[in-house]
N, C-alpha and C positions, 0 to 999 in steps of 0.2 A: 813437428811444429812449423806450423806458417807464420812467417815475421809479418806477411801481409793481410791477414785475419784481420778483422776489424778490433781485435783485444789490444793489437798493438801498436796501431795505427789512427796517429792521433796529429793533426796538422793546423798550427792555427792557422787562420788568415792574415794575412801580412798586413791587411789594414786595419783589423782588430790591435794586431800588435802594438799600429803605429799610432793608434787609439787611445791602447794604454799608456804610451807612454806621455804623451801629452796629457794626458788627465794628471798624470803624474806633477808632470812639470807644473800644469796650472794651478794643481794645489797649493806650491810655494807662492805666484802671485794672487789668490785668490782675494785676501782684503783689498789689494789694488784695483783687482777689476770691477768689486764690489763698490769701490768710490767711482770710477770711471761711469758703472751704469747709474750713481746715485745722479750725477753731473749730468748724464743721457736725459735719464726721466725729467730733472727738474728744466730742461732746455724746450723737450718736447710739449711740456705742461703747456697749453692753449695761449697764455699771455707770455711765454715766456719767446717763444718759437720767433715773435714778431724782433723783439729785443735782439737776441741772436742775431737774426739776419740784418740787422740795421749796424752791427757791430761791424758783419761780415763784408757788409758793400763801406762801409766807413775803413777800415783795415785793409779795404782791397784785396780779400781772400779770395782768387776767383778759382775756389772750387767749386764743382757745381754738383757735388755729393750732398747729402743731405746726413743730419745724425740719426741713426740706427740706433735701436738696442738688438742684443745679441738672444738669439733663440737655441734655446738646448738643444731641440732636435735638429737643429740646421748645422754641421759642421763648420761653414764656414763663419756664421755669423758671430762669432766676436772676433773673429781678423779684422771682417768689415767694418766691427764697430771701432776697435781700435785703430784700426788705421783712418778714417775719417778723424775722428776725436782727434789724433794726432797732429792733421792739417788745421785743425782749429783752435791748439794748444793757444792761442794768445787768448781767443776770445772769452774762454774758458777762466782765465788769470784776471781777466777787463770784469767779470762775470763774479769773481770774490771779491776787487778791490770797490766794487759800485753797488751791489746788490746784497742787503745782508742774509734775507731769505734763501741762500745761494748755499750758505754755510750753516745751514740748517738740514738741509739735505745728509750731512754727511754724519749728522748725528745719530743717527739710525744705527744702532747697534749692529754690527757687522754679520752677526748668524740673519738676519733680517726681520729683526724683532725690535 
């Protein structure tokens, strides 16, 4: 018997692994990021985007990232998103306490229905 036979040889890839485990982990935050991207879209909406940036030169946020939504097949894309959204965490607060169409957004039943 050959232990190196393809019967017994079986190796995954170390970034599949680390694949899996992150899927993992993001299951636990998944209704979070699901309000995160509800927050994205409604910012990116056509009139909204103007509002945003008028918050962001008023706040003095000089980052000069812009908000992303996250794309399934792109690995990294919801790092990007959340870490942008992150630098912008006030404007986002200024965004519920002014606008009530804002918190409308999150009513969207979480499966995305």
């Amino acid at each position: 018997m050959n232990i190196m036979s393809t019967d017994f040889m079986h190796i995954r890839c170390c970034t599949h692994i680390i694949n899996l485990i992150v899927c993992a982990i993001l299951k636990d935050i998944n209704d979070s990021v699901i309000k995160i991207r509800n927050a994205v879209k409604f910012v990116r909406s056509s009139s909204k985007q103007l509002v945003f940036n008028q918050y962001a030169e008023k706040l003095k946020i000089g980052s000069k990232k812009s908000i992303c939504l996250d794309v399934v097949t792109r690995w990294n894309s919801m790092y990007m998103m959340l870490d942008v959204v992150a630098k912008f965490d006030v404007i986002f607060i200024r965004l519920e306490e002014t606008d009530p169409r804002y918190l409308r957004y999150f009513e969207v039943d979480l499966n995305g229905k």
